[in-house]
C-alpha positions in Angstrom: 72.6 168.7 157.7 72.1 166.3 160.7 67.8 166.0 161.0 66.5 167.8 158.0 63.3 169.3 158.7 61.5 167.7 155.5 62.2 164.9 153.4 60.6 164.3 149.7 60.3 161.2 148.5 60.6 160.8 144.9 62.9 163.3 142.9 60.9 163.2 139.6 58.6 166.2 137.6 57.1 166.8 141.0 59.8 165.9 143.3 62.2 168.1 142.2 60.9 171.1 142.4 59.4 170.8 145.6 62.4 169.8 147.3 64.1 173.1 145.7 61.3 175.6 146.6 61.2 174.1 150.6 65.2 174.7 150.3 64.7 177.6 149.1 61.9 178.6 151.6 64.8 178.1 154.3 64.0 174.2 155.1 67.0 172.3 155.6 65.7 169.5 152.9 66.3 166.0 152.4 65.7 164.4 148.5 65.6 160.5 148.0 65.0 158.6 144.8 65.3 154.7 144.9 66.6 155.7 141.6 71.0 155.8 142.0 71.5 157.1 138.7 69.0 159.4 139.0 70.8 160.5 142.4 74.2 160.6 140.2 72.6 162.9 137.8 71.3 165.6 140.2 74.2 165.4 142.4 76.5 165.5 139.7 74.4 168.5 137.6 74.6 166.0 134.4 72.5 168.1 132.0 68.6 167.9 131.7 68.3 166.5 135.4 65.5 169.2 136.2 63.5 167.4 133.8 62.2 170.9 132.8 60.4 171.5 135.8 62.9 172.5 138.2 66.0 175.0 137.4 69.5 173.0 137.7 70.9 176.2 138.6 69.1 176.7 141.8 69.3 173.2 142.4 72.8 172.8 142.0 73.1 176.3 144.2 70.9 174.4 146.9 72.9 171.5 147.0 76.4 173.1 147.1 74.9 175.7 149.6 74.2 172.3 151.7 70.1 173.7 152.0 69.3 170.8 149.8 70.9 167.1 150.4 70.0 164.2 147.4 70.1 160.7 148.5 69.2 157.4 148.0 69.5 155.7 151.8 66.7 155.3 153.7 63.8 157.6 155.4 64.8 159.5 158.4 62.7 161.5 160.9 61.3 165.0 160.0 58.6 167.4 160.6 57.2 167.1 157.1 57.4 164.1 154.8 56.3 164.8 151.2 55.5 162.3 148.8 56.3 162.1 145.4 56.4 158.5 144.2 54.8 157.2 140.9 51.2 155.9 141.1 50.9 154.1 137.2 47.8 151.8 135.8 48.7 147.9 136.4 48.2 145.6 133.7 44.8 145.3 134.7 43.6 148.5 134.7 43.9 149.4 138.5 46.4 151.4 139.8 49.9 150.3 141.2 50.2 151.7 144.3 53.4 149.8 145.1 55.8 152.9 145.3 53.1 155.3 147.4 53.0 152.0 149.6 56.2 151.7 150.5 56.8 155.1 150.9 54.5 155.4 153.7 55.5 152.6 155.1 58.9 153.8 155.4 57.5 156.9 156.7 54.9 155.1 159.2 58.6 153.9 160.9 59.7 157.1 161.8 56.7 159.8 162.3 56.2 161.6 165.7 53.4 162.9 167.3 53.5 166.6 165.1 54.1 165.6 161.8 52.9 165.9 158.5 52.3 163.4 155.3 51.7 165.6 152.4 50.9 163.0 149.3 51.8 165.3 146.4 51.0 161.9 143.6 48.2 161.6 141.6 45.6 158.9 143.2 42.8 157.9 142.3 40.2 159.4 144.7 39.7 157.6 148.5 43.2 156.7 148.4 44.3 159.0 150.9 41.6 157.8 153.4 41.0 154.3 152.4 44.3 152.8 152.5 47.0 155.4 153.3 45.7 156.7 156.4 44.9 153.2 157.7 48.5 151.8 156.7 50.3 155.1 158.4 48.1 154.7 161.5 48.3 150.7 161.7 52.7 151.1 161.5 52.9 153.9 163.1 50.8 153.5 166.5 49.1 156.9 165.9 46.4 158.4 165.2 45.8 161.0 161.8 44.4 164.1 162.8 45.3 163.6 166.4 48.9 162.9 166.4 49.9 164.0 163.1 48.4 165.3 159.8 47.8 163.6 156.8 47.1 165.6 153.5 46.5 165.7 149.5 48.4 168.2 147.8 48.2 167.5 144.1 51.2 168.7 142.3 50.4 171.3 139.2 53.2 171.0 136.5 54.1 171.6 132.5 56.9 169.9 132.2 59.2 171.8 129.7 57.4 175.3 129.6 58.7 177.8 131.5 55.1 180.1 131.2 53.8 178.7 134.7 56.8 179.0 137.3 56.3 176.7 140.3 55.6 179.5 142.7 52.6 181.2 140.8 50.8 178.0 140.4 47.7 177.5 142.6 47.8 174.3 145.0 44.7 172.7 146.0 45.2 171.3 149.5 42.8 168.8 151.1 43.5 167.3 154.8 42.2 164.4 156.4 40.8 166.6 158.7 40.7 170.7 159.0 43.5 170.6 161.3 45.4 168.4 158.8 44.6 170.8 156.2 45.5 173.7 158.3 48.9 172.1 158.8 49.2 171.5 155.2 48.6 174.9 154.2 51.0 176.5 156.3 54.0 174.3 155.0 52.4 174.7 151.2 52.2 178.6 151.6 55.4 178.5 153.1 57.2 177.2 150.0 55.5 179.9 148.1 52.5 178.4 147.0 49.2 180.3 146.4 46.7 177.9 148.2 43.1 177.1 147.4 41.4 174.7 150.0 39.2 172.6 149.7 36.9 170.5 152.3 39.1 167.1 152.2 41.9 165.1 151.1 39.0 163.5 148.7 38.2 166.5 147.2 41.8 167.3 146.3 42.2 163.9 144.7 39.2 164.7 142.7 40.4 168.0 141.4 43.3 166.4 140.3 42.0 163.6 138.7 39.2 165.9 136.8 41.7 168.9 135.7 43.6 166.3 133.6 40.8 164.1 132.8 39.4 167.7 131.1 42.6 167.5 128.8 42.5 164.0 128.0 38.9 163.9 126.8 39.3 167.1 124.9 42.8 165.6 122.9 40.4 162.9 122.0 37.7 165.4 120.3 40.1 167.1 118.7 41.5 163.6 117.1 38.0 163.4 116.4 38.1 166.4 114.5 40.8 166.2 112.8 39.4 162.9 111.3 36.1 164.5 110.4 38.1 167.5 108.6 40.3 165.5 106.6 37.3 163.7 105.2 36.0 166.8 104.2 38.9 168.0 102.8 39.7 170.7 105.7 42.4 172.0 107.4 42.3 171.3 111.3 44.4 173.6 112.2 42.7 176.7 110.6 39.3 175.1 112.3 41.0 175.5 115.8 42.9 178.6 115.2 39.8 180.3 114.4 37.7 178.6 117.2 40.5 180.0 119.5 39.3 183.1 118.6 36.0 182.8 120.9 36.8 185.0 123.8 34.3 182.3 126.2 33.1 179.0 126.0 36.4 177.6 124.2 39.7 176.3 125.2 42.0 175.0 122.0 43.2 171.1 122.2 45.3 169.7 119.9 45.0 166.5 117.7 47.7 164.3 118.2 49.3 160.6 117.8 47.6 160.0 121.5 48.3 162.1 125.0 50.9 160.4 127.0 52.7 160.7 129.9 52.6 160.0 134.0 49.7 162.8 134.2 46.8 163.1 131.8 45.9 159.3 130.2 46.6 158.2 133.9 44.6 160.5 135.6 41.5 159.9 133.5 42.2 156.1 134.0 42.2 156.8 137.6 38.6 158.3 136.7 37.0 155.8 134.7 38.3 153.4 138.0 36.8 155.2 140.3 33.2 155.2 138.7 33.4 151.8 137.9 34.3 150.5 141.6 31.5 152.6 142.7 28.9 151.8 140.8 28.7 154.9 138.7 29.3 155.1 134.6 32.2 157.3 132.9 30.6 156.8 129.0 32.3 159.9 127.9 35.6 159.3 129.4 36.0 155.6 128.5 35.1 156.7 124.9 38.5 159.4 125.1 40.3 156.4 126.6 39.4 154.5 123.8 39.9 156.8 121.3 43.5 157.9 122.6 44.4 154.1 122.6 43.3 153.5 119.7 45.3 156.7 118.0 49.0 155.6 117.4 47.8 152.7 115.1 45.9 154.8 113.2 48.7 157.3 112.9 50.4 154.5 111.3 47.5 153.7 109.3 47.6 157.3 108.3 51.4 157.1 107.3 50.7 154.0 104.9 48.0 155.9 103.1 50.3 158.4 103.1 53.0 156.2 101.5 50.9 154.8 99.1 49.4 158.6 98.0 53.4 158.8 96.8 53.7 155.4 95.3 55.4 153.4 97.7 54.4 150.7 100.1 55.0 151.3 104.2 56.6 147.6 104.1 60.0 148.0 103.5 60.2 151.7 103.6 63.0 153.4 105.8 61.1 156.2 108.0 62.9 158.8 110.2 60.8 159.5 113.6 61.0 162.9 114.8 60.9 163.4 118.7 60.3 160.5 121.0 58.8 161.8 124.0 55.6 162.5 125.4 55.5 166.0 124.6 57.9 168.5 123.7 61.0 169.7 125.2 61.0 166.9 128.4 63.0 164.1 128.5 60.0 161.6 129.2 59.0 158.6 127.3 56.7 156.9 129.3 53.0 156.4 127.9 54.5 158.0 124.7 52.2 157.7 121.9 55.8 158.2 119.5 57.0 155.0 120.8 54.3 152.9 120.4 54.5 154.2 116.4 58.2 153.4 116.4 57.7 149.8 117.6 54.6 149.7 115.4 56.6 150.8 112.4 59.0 147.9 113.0 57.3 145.8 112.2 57.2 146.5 108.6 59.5 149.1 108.2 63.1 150.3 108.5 63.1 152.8 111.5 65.6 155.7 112.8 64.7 158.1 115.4 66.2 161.4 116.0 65.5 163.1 119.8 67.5 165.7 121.3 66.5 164.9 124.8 66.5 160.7 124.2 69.8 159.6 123.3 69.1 155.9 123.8 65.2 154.1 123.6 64.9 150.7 124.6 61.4 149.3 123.3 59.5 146.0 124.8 60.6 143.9 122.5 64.1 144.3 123.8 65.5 146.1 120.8 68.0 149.6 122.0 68.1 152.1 119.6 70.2 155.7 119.2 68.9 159.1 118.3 70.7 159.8 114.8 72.0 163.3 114.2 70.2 164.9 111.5 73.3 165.8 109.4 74.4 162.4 109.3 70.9 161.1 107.9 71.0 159.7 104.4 67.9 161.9 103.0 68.0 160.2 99.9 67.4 157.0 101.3 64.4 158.5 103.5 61.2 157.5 102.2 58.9 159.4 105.3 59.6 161.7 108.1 57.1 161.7 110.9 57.2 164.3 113.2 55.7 162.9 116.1 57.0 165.5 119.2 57.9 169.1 117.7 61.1 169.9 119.8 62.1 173.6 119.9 65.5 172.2 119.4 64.6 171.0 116.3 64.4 173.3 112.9 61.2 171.5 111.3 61.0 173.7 108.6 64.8 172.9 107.8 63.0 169.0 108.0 60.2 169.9 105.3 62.3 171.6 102.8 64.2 168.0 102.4 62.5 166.9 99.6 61.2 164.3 101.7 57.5 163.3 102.6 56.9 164.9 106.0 53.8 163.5 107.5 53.2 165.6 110.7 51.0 164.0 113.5 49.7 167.5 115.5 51.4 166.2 118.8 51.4 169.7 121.1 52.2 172.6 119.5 53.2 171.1 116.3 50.1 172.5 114.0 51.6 175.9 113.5 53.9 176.7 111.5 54.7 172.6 110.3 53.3 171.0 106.9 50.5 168.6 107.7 
């Protein structure tokens, strides 16, 4: 492959399988990640580098078939530059658009008069026109619209199911003009896309943003829920499985130790950020925020009362943690509400975790620990098992028939078939 014909940047959830679909397509495709090891892994086909959106089959196919190239050098020219980078909350509450920065900076450098920036990240809405247009124009000595076309392609994933496969998932593409967005949808529709457009790039950001802003505000009612039935003595999860019966009206949500992940806590950050530099209010969304910060503390609060119910104290008591990350079956910790109760938990207690898909976990205070394999736990010496991420590699029924206390926190699809 000399000049590939498009380049994505970032090789993540979204990445990945964008990069495989335009190879697939018959686009002679160039992959970067600033990341080496991540590089390594893909290259290399070290298990679970599709991060269970993309197929390692096809991609290892792609690669060895030479339609696909991975690398970690720098930006080269192509018609079509896609961009994948993280977009995470600062410690302040903004966003940290460092990586999408200096991706299109790097881009800027090398687009021609033709070309096309499709930002496949999750922004919060007006970055497309307020500061990455500007930037690309101001480097590159074009003009968007005119010389080249600039876009917002939100990326739809579910990391770990396999239900939605990446070519029967609906994109919404929004250009920075029509003729950007009629550029866009060509290349999207190409890759195999269904495309629904909409009137701008601004639009698109705030589809994206809402769709997951949706789910984070409905996790937080149903953690309301479930706090309201337990005082009453009620089983949440016969309360949702019947009101999943309603054929209208009703979509089921699950309680949980707190929604994490690079997707639905961020997006409806990038919400509540976007009212509040405009003027506007976002009551009901800060409340879910709050509420889903607020969440893996009182799962640990729920764990002591727990304890105690059985006569022993959480201080000093040696508790087994059950999946690690965000949500089941990916290998992605970030924003996980399970680690945030592991580091809480070690404060007072005696912690082990046990995560197919996290060997190692380094926490913030600097400490590294190592998933334990089930068979070599001492159950005997186990005074709580919290299943915080229901792995289908995992037999929890195996885990409540240990004689052990098994407090289950709802994450995902955990409330069928586990004790509560």
């Amino acid at each position: 492959m000399e000049t590939p014909d498009v380049v994505v940047l970032g090789l993540g959830f979204t990445g990945l399988p964008t990069a495989l679909a335009a190879a697939e397509a018959g686009f002679a495709v160039l992959g970067l990640d600033v990341s080496a090891e991540r590089v390594r892994r893909i290259v290399e086909a070290v298990p679970g580098f599709g991060l269970g959106t993309a197929s390692e089959h096809a991609v290892r196919e792609a690669v060895v078939g030479g339609r696909l190239r991975v690398s970690g050098g720098g930006v080269p020219r192509a018609r079509t530059h896609v961009l994948c980078v993280p977009t995470p909350p600062d410690i302040r509450g903004g966003v940290d658009l460092t990586a999408l920065t200096g991706a299109v900076e790097s881009v800027a450098a090398v687009i021609e008069a033709g070309g096309l920036v499709l930002v496949q990240s999750t922004c919060p809405p007006g970055t497309v026109d307020e500061h990455l247009v500007p930037l690309l124009e101001e480097r590159s000595g074009l003009r968007a619209g005119v010389d080249f076309a600039v876009a917002s392609a939100p990326m739809r994933v579910d990391p770990g199911r396999a239900s939605h496969p990446f070519r029967e998932v609906p994109r919404v593409v929004g250009g920075y003009t029509p003729a950007c967005a009629e550029r866009a949808v060509r290349f999207v529709e190409a890759i195999g896309n269904p495309v629904v457009e909409v009137g701008s790039a601004l639009a698109a950001e705030f589809v994206k943003v809402f769709e997951n802003t949706f789910r984070m505000v409905n996790i937080s009612l149903a953690n309301e829920l479930a706090g309201l039935c337990r005082v009453h003595g009620v089983d949440v999860a016969e309360v949702l499985r019947a009101a999943g019966t309603k054929p209208f009206g009703f979509l089921e949500h699950a309680p949980s130790a707190g929604a994490g992940g690079d997707c639905v806590p961020v997006a409806a950050r990038f919400f509540s950020l976007c009212a509040s530099r405009t003027g506007a209010r976002s009551p009901v969304v800060d409340a879910a925020l709050a509420v889903n910060d607020a969440m893996p503390l009182h799962t640990v609060h729920r764990l002591a009362e727990a304890l105690r119910a059985n006569g022993k104290a959480l201080r000093g008591s040696r508790i087994l943690v059950v999946g690690v990350t965000y949500k089941a079956d990916v290998p992605n910790v970030r924003r996980s509400a399970a680690v945030t109760v592991v580091e809480e938990l070690r404060r007072v207690a005696s912690v082990e975790y046990h995560d197919p898909h996290v060997p190692r976990l380094d926490l913030l205070d600097g400490a590294t620990l190592h998933s334990v394999a089930l068979d070599d736990v001492d159950w005997s010496a186990v005074d709580a098992v919290v299943v915080m991420t229901r792995h289908r590699a995992v037999d929890h029924e195996a885990l409540a028939d240990r004689g052990v206390l098994t407090f289950d926190c709802g994450t995902g699809d955990a409330l069928k078939g586990v004790r509560r």
